[in-house]
C-alpha positions in Angstrom: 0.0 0.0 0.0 1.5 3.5 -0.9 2.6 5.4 1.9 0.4 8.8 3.1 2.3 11.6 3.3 2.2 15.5 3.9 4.8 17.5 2.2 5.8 20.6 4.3 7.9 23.0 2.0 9.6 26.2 0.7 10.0 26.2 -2.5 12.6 26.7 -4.2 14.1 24.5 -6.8 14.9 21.2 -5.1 11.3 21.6 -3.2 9.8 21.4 -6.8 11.4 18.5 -8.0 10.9 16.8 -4.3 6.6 18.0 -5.5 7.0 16.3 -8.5 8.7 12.9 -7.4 5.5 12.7 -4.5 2.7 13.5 -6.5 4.1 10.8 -9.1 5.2 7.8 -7.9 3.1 5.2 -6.9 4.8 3.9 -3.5 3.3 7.2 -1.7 -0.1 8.9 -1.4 -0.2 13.0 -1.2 -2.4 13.5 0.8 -1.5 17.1 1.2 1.2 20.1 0.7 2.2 23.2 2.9 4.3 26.0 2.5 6.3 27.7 5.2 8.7 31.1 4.8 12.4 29.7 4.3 13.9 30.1 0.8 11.6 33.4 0.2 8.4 34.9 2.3 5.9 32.5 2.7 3.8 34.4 0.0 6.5 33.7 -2.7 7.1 29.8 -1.4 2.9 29.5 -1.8 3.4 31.0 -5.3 5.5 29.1 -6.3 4.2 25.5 -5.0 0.9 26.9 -7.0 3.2 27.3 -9.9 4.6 23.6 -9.9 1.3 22.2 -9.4 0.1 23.9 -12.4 3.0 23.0 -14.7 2.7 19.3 -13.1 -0.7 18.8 -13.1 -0.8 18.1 -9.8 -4.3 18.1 -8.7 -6.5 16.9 -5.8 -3.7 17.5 -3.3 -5.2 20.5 -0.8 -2.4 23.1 -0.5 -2.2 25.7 2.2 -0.1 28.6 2.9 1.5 28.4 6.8 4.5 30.5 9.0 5.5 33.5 8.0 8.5 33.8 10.2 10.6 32.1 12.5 9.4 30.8 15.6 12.0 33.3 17.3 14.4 35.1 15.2 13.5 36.9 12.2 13.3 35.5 8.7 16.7 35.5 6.2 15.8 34.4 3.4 18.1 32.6 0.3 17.5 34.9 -2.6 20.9 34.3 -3.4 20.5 30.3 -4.3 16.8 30.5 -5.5 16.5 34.0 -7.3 14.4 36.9 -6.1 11.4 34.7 -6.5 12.7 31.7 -5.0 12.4 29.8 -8.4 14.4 31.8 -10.5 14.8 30.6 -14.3 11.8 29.1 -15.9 8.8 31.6 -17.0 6.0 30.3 -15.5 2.1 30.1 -16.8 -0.6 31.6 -14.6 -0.9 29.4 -11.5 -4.0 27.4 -12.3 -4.2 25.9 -8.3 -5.1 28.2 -5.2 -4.5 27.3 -1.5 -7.6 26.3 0.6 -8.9 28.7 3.1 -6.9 27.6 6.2 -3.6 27.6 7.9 -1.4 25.3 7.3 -1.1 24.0 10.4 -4.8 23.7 10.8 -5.2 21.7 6.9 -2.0 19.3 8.9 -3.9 18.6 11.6 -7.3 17.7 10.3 -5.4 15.5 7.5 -3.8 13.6 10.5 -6.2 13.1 12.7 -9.0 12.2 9.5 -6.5 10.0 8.2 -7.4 6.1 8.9 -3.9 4.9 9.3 -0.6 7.5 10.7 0.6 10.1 8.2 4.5 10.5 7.1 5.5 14.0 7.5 8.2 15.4 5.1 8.9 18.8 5.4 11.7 19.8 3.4 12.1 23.8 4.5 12.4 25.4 8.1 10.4 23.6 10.6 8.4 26.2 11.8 5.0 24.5 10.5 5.5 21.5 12.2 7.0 22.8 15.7 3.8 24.6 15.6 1.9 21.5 14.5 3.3 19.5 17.7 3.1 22.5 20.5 -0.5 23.3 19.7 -1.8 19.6 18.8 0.1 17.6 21.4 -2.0 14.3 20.5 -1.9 14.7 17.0 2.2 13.2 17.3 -0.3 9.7 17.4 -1.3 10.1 14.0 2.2 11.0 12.4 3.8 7.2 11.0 7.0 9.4 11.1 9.2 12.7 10.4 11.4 12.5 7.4 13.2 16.3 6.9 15.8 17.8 4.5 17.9 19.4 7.1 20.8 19.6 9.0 24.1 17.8 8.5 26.8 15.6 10.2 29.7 17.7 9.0 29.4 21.5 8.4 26.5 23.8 7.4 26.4 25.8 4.1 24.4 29.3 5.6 27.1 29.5 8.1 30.4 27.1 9.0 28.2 25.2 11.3 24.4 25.3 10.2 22.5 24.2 7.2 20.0 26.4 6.2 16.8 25.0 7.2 17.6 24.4 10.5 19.6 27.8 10.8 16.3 29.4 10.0 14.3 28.5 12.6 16.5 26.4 15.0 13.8 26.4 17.8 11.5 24.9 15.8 14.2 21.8 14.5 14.9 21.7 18.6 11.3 20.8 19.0 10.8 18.4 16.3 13.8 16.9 17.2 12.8 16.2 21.1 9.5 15.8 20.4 9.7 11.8 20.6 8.4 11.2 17.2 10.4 9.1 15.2 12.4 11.2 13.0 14.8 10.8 10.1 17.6 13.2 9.2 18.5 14.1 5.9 21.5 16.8 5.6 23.7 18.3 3.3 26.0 15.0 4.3 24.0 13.1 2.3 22.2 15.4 -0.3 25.4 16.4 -1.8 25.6 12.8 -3.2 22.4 14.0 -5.0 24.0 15.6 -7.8 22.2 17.0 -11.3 25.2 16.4 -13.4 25.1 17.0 -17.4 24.1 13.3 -17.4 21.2 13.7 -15.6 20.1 16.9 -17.1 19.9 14.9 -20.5 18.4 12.2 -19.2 15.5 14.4 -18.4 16.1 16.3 -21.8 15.4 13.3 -23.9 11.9 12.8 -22.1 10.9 15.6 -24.7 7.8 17.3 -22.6 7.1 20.4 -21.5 8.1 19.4 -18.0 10.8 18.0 -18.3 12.3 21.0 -20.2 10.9 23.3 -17.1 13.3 20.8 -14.7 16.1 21.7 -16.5 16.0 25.2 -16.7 15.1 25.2 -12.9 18.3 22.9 -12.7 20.3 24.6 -15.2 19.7 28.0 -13.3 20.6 26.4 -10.0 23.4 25.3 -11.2 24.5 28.6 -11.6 23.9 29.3 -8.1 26.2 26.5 -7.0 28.5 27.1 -8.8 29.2 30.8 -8.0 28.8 30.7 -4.7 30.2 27.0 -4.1 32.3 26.2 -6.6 30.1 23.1 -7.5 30.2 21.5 -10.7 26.6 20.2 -10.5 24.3 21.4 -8.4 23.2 19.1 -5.0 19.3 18.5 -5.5 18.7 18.5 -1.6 15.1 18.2 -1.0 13.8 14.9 -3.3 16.3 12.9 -0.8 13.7 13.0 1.7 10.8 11.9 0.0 13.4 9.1 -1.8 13.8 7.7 1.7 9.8 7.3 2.2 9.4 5.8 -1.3 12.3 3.0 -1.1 14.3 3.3 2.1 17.0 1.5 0.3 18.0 4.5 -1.6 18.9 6.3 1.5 21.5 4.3 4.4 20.9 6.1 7.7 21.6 4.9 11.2 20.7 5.7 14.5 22.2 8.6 16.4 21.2 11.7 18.9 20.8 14.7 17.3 20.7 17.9 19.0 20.4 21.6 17.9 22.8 24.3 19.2 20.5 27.2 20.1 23.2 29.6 21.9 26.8 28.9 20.3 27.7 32.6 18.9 29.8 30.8 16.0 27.7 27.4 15.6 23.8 28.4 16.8 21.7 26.7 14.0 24.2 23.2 14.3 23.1 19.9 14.2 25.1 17.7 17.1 25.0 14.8 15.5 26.3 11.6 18.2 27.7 9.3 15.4 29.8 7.7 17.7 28.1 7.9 21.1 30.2 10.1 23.0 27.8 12.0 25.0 25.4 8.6 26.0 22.8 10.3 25.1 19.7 8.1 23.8 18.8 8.1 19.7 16.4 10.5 19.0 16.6 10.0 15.2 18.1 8.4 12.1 20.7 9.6 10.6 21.0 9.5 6.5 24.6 8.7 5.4 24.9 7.2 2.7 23.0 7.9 -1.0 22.6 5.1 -4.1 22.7 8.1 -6.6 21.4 5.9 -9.8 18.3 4.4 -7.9 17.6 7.9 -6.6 17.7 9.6 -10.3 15.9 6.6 -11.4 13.1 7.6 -9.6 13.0 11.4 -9.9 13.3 11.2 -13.7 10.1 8.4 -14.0 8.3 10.4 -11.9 8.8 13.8 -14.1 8.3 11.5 -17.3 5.2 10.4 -15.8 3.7 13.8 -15.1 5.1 15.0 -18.3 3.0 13.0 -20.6 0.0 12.8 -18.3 -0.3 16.8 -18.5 0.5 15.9 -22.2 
């Protein structure tokens, strides 16, 4: 049976692709999408998960705008990886999808708790939505199967030395979902930079000849001009999909069990994922860890899913 699932999100060009890859292959059911303030305002991020529905044909999947901010600090924003849009490169048709009149947090918790068997939560931004989700819905952490985030990392951070970008965003709010005692899997920039778009990926995805596949690689193509100015990356690290590759076919992603805590105070590290590989501290697992990517199987399934929605909207 597929797998239900929630996708919490920013997007951004790896959040689109991650969209795509959930709304088309069969091992999952999307049940629904939010979109929380991270890679642009939350007006922008709702924009433009209305935009990749559209171009997708994604349809019947409620979608509703959440957190506008931080839980704490004030919202920084990556304009300089995703454009001033936050999904810089394609031109996009008229959004043919609106949001449902609700918060996100609310649409969350009514999918949960409606749901006939516990819901996988992916959120692949800041964590705001779902820190939110658990402090006001205490009982609803019954009715989630499981936390599966794009976050964080077991070496160093790429919005400062020491913190990856989601979690430096709203650090409270990964504290939170991280002690919350749901189970919860890990998936950092350790791991996601095994997920490259190389030039042979891009033309595996340019000899599916549809409309959407040729809006994937411009949103890749312009991405990987981000990387590669700021980074120095020959092919941009698609971060997001990672997470939603471990819910489809946990083989694709290795991961083993560690504590993971979040620095909240460190003036050079706050925003830091601890990450216990090696048991130092004693403390008891609080999540899994991804380590380890099979890069083929994981483009295998990206690019079926975009050929799929490509000649469905086709």
């Amino acid at each position: 049976m597929p797998v239900p699932l929630i996708i919490d999100c920013d997007p951004g060009h790896d959040d689109a692709i991650a969209l795509m890859l959930a709304a088309a292959d069969p091992a999952v059911d999307l049940l629904a999408v939010t979109t929380v303030a991270g890679n642009q305002t939350v007006e922008k991020t709702t924009l433009n998960a209305r935009r990749v529905f559209t171009v997708a044909g994604i349809t019947g999947v409620p979608l509703a705008a959440g957190c506008a901010r931080p839980l704490v600090q004030p919202l920084t924003v990556a304009d300089d990886v995703h454009g001033a849009s936050g999904l810089d490169g394609p031109r996009f048709p008229a959004p043919a999808v609106d949001v449902v009149p609700e918060h996100a947090v609310e649409l969350m918790h009514r999918v949960l708790t409606g749901h006939p068997e516990p819901v996988t939560l992916v959120p692949t931004g800041p964590l705001t939505n779902v820190a939110l989700l658990l402090t006001r819905y205490p009982d609803v952490a019954a009715h989630i199967r499981e936390i599966v985030f794009m976050g964080g990392s077991t070496e160093r951070g790429n919005r400062t030395p020491a913190a990856e970008f989601n979690v430096h965003v709203d650090p409270e709010a990964a504290d939170i979902v991280l002690t919350s005692g749901v189970p919860v899997t890990m998936c950092g920039l350790n791991v996601t930079h095994q997920a490259l778009a190389t030039p042979a990926v891009l033309a595996r995805l340019e000899a599916l000849d549809t409309e959407l596949a040729r809006t994937c690689v411009e949103l890749l193509t312009y991405f990987a001009s981000t990387y590669r100015r700021l980074w120095g990356f020959p092919a941009p690290p698609v971060h997001d999909p990672v997470a939603v590759a471990r819910v489809i076919d946990p083989a694709t992603v290795r991961c083993v069990d560690a504590h993971v805590a979040v620095e909240l105070c460190g003036r050079y590290t706050r925003g830091a994922t601890v990450v216990d590989l090696h048991r130092y501290t004693g403390r008891p697992v609080n999540a899994q860890v991804a380590v380890g990517l099979d890069a083929d199987r994981f483009w295998d399934r990206v690019i079926a899913a975009v050929d799929a929605l490509g000649r469905r909207a086709t």
